[in-house]
C-alpha positions in Angstrom: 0.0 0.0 0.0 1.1 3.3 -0.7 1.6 5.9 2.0 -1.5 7.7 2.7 -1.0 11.6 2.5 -2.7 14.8 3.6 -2.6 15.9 7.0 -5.4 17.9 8.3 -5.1 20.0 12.0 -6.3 18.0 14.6 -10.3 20.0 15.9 -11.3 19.8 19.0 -14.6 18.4 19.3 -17.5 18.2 22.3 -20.2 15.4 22.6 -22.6 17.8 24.4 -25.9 17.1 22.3 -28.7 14.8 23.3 -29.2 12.1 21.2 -32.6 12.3 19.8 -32.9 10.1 16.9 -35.8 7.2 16.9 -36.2 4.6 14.7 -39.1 2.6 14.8 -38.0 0.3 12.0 -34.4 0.4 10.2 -34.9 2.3 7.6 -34.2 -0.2 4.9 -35.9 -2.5 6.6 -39.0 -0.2 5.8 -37.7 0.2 2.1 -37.7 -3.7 2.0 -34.0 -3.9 1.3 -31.3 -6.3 2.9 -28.7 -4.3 4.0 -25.5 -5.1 5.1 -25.4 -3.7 8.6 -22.7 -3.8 11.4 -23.5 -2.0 14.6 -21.0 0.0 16.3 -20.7 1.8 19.5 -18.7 5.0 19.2 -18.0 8.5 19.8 -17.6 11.0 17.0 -18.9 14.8 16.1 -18.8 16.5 12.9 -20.0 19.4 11.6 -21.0 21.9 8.9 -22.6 25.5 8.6 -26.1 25.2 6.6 -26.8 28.0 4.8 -30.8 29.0 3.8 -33.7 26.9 4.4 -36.4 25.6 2.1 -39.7 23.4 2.7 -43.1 24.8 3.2 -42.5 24.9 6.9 -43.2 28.0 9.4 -39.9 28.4 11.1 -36.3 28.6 10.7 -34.3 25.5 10.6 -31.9 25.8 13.2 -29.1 22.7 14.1 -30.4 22.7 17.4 -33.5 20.4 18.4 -35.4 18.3 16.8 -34.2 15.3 14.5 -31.6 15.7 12.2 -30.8 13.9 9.0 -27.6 14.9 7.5 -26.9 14.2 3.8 -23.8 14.6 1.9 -23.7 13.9 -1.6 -20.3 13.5 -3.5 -22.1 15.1 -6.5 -18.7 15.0 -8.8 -18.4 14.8 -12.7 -17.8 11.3 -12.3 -20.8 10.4 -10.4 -24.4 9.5 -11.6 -26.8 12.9 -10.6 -27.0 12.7 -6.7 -30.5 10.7 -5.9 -32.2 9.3 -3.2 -32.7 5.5 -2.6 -36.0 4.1 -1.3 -33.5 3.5 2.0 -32.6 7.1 2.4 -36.3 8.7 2.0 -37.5 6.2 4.1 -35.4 8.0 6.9 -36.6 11.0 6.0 -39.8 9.7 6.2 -38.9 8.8 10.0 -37.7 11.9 10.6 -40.5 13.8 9.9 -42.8 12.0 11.6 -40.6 11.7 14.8 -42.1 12.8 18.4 -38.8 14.6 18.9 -40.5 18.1 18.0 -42.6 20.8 19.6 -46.2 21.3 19.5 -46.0 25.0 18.3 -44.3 26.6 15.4 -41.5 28.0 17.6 -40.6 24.8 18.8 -38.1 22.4 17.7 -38.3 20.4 14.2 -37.1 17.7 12.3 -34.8 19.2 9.6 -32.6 17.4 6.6 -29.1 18.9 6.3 -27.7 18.9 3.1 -24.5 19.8 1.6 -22.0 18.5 -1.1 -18.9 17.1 -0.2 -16.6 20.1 -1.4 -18.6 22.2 1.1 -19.6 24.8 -1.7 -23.8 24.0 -2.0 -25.9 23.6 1.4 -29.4 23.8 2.0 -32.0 22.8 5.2 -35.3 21.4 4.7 -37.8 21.6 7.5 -39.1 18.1 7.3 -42.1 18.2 10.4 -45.2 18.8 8.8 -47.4 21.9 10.1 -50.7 24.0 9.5 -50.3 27.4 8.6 -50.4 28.8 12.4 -47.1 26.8 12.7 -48.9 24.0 14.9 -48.1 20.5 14.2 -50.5 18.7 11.8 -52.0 15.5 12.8 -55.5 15.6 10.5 -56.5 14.0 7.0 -53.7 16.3 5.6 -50.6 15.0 7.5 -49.2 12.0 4.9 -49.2 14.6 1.8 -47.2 17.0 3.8 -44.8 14.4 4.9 -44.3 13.4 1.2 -44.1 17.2 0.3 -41.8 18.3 2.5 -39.6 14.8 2.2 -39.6 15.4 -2.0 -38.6 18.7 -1.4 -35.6 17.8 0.7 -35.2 14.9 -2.1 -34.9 17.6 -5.0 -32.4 19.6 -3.5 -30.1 16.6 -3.5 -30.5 16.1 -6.9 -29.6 20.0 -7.4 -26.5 19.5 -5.8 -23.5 19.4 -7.5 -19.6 19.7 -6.8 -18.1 22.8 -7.9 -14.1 21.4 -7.0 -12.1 19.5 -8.8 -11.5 15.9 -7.0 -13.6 13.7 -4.1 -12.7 14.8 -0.5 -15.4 12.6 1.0 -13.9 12.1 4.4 -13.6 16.7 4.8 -17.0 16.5 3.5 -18.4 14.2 5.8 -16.3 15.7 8.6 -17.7 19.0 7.1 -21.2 18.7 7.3 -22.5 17.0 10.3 -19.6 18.9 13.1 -21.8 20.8 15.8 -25.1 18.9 14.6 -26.9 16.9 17.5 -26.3 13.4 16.5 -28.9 12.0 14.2 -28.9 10.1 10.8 -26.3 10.5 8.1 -26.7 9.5 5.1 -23.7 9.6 2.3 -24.8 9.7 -1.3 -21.3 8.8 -3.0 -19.5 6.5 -5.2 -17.1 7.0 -2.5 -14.2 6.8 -4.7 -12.2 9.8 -2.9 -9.9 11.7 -5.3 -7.8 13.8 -2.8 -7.3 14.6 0.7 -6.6 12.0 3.5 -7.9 8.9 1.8 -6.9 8.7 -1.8 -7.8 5.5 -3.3 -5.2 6.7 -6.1 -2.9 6.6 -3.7 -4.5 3.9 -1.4 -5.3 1.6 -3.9 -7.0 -1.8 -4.3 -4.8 -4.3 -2.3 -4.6 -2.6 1.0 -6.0 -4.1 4.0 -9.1 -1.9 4.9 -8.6 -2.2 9.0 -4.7 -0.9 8.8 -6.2 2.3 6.3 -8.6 2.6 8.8 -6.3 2.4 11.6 -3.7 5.2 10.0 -5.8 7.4 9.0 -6.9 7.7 12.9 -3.2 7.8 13.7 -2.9 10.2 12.0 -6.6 12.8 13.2 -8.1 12.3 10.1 -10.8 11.0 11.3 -14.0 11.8 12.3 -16.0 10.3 15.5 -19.6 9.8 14.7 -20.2 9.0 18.1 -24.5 8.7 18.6 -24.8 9.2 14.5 -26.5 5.9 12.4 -24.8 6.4 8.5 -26.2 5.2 5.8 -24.2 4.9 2.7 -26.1 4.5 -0.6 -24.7 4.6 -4.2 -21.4 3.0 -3.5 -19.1 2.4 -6.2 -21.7 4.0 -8.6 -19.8 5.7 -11.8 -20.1 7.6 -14.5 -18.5 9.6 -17.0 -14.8 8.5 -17.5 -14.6 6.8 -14.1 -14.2 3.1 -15.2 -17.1 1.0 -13.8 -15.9 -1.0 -10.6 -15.6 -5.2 -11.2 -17.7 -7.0 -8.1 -14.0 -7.4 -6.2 -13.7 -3.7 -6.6 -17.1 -2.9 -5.3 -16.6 -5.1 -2.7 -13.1 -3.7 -1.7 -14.9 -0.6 -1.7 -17.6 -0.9 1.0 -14.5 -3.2 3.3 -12.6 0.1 3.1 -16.0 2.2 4.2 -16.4 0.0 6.7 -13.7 0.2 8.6 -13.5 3.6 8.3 -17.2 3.8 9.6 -16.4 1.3 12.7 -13.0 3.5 13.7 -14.6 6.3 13.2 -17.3 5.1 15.9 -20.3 5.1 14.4 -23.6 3.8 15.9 -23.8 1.6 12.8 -23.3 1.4 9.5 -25.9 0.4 6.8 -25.1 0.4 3.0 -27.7 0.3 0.7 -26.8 -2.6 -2.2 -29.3 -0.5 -4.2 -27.9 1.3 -7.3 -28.3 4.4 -8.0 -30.6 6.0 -10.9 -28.7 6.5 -14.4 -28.7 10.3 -14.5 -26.1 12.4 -16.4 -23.8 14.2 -13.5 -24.6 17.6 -12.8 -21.5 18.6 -12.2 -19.1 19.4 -14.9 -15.4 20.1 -13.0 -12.8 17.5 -14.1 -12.6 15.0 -12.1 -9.6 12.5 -12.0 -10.4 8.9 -12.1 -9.6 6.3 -9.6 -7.9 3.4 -11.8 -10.2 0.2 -11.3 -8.1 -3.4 -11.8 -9.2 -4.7 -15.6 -11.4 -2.0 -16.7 -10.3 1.4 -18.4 -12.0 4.6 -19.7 -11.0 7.2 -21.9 -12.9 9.8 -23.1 -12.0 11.3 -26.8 -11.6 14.6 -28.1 -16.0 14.1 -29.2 -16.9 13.7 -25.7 -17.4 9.7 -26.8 -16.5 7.6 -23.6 -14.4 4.1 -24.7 -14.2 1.2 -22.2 -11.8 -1.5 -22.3 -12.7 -4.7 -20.6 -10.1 -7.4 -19.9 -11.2 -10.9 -20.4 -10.2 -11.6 -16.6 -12.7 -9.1 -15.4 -15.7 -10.2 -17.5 -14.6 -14.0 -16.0 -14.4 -15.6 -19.7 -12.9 -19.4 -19.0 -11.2 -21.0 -22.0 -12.9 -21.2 -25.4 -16.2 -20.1 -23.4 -18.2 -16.8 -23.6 -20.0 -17.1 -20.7 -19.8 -14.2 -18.6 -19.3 -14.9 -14.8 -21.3 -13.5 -12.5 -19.1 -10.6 -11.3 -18.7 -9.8 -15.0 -22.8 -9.2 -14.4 -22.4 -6.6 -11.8 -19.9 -4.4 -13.9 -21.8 -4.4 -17.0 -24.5 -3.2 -14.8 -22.1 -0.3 -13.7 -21.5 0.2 -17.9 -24.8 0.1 -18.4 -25.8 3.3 -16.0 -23.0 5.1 -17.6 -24.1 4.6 -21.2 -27.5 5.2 -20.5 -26.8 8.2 -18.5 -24.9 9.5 -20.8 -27.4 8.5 -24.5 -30.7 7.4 -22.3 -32.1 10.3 -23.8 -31.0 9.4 -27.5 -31.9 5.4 -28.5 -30.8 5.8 -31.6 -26.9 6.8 -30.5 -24.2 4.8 -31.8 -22.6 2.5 -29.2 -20.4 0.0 -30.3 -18.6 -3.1 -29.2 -15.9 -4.8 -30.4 -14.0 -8.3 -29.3 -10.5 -9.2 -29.4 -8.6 -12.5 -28.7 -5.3 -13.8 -28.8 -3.6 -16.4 -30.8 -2.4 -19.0 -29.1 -0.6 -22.4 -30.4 -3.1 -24.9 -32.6 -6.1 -21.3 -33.1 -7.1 -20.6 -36.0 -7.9 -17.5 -37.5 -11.6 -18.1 -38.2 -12.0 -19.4 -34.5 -10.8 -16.6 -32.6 -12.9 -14.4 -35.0 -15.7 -16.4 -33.9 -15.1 -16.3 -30.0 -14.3 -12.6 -30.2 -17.6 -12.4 -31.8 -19.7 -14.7 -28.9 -18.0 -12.4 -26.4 -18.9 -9.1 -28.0 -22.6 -10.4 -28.4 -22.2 -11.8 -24.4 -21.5 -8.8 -24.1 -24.0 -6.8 -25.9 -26.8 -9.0 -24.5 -25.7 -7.8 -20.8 -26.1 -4.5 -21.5 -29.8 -4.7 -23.5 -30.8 -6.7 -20.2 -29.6 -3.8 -17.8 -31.2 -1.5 -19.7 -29.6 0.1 -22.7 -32.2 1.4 -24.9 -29.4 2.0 -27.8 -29.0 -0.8 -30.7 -24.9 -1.8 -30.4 -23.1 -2.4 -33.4 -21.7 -5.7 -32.4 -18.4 -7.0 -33.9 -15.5 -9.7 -33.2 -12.2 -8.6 -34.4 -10.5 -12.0 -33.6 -6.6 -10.9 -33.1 -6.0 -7.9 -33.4 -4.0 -7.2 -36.5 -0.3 -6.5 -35.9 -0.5 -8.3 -32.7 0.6 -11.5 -31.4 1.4 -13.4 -27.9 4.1 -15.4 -30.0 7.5 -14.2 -28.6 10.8 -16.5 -30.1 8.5 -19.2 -31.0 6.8 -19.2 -27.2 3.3 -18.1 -26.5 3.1 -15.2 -23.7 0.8 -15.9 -21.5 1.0 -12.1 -20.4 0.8 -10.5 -24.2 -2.1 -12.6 -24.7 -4.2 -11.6 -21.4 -3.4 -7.9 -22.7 -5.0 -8.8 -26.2 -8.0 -10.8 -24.9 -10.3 -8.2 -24.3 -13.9 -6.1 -25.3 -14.1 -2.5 -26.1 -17.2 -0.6 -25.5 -17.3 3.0 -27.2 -20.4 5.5 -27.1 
């Protein structure tokens, strides 16, 4: 593992607030998900100035009283448009209708933070429904002002968008939740940090997640979400020229989270296995790209995105073109990126192209014809996640000027570098 770098000055932090936050179901139990939850006991505070307040609520939202949900969405160029799962408004959901508030207007609310991880965008949504005398509502009227006032907090998410250059989720969750009474946070993210503390450039994808973990606290980069439940949703999501993560990679992904999650001292940790919606970013600062093990993207001078699977990632054995069932999961991951990108535009050119190597007793009419079944394999994963557009669908064989043949010996290396699909739209 490389060293990890950044060092941020160690803040001071108090554990003064009341924890007020009630669940009366997990919240993706009630979105009928099954979550992959550890439970934590912990200490940690962080924090963020919310600027302006929207909702159709009577009062100011203050960070004081009341529940609080804090949201942070990473919101970069090489994320899908920041959404809400069923997971995450089911907390909001929870919120708003939460005991933990005041009678009258001038009392205490429940309130949804929400900020983007490079601190730039913020906003606060009252989420405790009222009449217009600023009294609690409890009549016939009650569940449309719950979904009003939870959609409204759900659209300014999807406004948000990064304005920086780069992924500092761990400043941004540190950021937006310090001097907050601990409540619910929920990180909308691929969580594929660019810059700051924990660069997975830097980190990369054979470290061992507890010893990241354990430096970064070594080191006060941490923050201690002592009393807060996180939710993460959107993990390992991509788009743009971010190359889709392979199941290992996803996985490796959420083990990093983790542990970062448990030193941190959360209450506990949920991640929401739920992908998020294929949207276009919002966002439009260059982001860099974390490289992903088997799977590249480039993005040409047309704006057309070009995506070179290795045969080891989509799990191809032998002769076969059966893709495993990892190689599944990242065409899933292509898929949201093409459609976010053309889902607007069905009859956009996307092609897809095979290649294989020559090893000793091929022939040049059978690898034409397995680079062919694996283009089509291919092809047919992406119609069945959802691409609308109509692929042009080719097998190159090997590619010309190319061999694995070195002094008469087949390279085993050279030919896993040949063996591969390339996905351009």
């Amino acid at each position: 593992m490389k060293p990890l770098n950044r060092s941020r000055r160690s803040v001071s932090r108090s554990t003064n607030f009341p924890i007020h936050l009630r669940f009366r179901r997990s919240p993706l139990a009630m979105a009928g998900q099954s979550p992959r939850r550890t439970a934590i006991a912990g200490g940690f505070l962080v924090a963020a100035a919310v600027a302006g307040c929207a909702g159709h609520a009577r009062e100011a939202a203050t960070a004081s009283g009341g529940d609080r949900v804090v949201i942070v969405a990473g919101a970069t160029a090489n994320e899908p448009r920041p959404a809400l799962t069923e997971a995450a408004l089911a907390v909001l959901r929870d919120a708003a209708n939460s005991g933990n508030v005041s009678a009258q207007g001038s009392g205490k609310s429940s309130v949804a933070l929400i900020s983007a991880a490079d601190g730039v965008q913020s906003r606060a949504i009252v989420l405790t429904p009222r009449r217009a005398d600023g009294s609690l509502e409890h009549g016939f009227q009650r569940p449309s002002l719950v979904e009003r006032n939870v959609r409204a907090a759900a659209d300014a998410v999807a406004a948000t968008a990064a304005t920086h250059s780069g992924l500092d989720l761990l400043a941004g969750v540190d950021a937006a939740v310090r001097g907050v009474t601990p409540g619910t946070l929920v990180v909308v993210s691929s969580g594929l940090s660019t810059t700051g503390a924990f660069d997975l450039r830097q980190v990369g994808w054979d470290a061992d997640p507890q010893a990241v973990a354990e430096q970064l606290a070594a080191k006060h980069e941490l923050p201690r979400l002592a009393g807060w439940r996180v939710l993460f949703t959107g993990l390992g999501d991509v788009a743009g020229p971010q190359p889709p993560l392979p199941g290992a990679s996803r996985d490796k992904l959420t083990q990093y989270w983790h542990a970062i999650c448990a030193k941190a001292q959360a209450g506990s940790c949920d991640f929401d296995e739920r992908r998020t919606p294929a949207e276009a970013p919002r966002a439009s600062a260059a982001t860099p790209v974390v490289p992903v093990p088997g799977v590249t993207s480039v993005v040409g001078p047309g704006g057309q995105v070009s995506t070179v699977v290795s045969d080891s990632a989509l799990g191809f054995a032998g002769d076969s073109a059966a893709l495993s069932p990892g190689a599944e999961s990242l065409l899933r991951g292509i898929a949201a990126s093409i459609t976010a990108r053309l889902g607007g535009n069905p009859a956009a050119p996307v092609t897809i192209r095979g290649y294989a190597a020559d090893p000793p007793g091929s022939t040049a009419a059978g690898r034409q014809e397995l680079a062919e079944l694996r283009a089509e394999a291919v092809a047919g994963a992406l119609r069945q996640a959802g691409v609308r557009q109509r692929p042009d669908v080719g097998g190159t064989g090997t590619e010309p000027g190319r061999t694995a043949m070195k002094d008469g010996k087949f390279d085993e290396a050279a030919a896993a570098a040949m063996r591969r699909v390339e996905i351009t739209y």
